[in-house]
C-alpha positions in Angstrom: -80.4 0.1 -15.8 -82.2 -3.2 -15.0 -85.4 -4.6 -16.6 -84.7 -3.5 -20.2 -85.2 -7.1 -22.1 -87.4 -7.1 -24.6 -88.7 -10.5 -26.5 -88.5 -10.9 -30.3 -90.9 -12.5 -32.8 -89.1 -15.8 -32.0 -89.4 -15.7 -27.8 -85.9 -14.8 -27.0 -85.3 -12.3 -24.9 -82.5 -9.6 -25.6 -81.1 -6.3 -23.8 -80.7 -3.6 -25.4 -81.2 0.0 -25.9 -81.2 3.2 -28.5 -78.5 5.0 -27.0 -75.0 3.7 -26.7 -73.1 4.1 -23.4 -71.3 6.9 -24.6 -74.6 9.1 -25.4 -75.3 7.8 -21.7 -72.3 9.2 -19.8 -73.2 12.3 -22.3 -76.0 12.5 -20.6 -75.3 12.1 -17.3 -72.5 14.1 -17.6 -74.7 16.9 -19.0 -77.4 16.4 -15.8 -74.2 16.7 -13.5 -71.4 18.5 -14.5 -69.1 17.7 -11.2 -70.6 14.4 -11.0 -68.0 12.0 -10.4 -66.9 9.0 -12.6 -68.1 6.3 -10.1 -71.2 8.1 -9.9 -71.8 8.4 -14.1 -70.5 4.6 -14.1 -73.5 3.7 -11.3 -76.2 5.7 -13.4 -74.7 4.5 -16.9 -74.6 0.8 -15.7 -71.1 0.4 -16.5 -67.3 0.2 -14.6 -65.6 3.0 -13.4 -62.6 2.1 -15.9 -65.2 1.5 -18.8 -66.9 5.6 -17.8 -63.2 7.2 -17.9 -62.6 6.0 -21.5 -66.1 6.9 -22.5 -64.8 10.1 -21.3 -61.3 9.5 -23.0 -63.4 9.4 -26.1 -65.8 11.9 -26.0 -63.1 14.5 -24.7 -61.1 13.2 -27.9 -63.7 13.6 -30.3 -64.2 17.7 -29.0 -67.9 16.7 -27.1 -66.5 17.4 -23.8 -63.7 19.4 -21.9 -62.5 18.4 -18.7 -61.0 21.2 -16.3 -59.1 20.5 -12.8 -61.2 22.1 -9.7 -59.6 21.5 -6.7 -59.8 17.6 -6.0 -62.2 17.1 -8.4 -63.6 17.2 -12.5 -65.7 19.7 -13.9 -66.8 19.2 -17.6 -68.0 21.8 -20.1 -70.2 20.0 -22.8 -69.9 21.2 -26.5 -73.5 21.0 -27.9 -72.3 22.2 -31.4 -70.6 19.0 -31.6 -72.1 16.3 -35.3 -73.4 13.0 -34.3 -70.2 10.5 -35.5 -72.3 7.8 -37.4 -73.0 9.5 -41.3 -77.0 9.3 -41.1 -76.8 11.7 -38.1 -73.6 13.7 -39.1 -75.8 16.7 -40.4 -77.3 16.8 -36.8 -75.5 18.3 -33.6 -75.5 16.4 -30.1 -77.3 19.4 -28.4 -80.8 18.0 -29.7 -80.0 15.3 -28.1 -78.7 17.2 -24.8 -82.1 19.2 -24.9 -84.6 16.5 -25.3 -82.9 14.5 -22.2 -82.5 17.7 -20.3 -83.2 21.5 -19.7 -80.8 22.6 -22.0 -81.9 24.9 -24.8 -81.1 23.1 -28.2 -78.1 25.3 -30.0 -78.8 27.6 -33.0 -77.5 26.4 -36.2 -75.2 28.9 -37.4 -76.3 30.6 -40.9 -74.9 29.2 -44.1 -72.8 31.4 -45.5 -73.8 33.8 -48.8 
């Protein structure tokens, strides 16, 4: 993830981007469920230890589930799952999932009568 620096009204140059790790391993994650952690961690940009508590975290908070296959992990991503921060919370991480990849974004569910 190199060459992301933009420069500001005042010439300095900054890195950054509009999605957090986290929505990163989400993503790669989503791309590759059997991926392994090094691998997420060398698309992500971050350390193997910093990718398994993204994890951590995003299993915790119900966006992932991770199941045992043989040597290895295979996660199942829960696209129903609210955006955490409260301008987004009406909105489900699937949008997301489906813009980055070729997942169809989730039906709402009907309000109830």
């Amino acid at each position: 993830m190199a060459g992301m620096a933009t420069t500001g009204e005042n010439g300095s140059t900054r890195n950054w981007t509009f999605l957090t790790n986290h929505g990163h391993v989400l993503l790669a994650i989503a791309r590759n469920p059997t991926a392994r952690l090094r691998d997420v961690a060398d698309e992500v940009g971050v350390t193997e230890r910093a990718a398994q508590a993204i994890v951590a975290d995003l299993e915790a908070g119900g966006y992932l589930n991770r199941t045992r296959v043989g040597r290895r992990n295979e996660y199942t991503l829960n696209p129903a799952g609210r955006f955490r921060h409260p301008a987004e919370a009406d909105r489900q991480v699937g949008a997301l999932l489906a813009l980055f990849t070729d997942e169809q974004e989730p039906v709402e569910p009907a309000e109830g009568p």
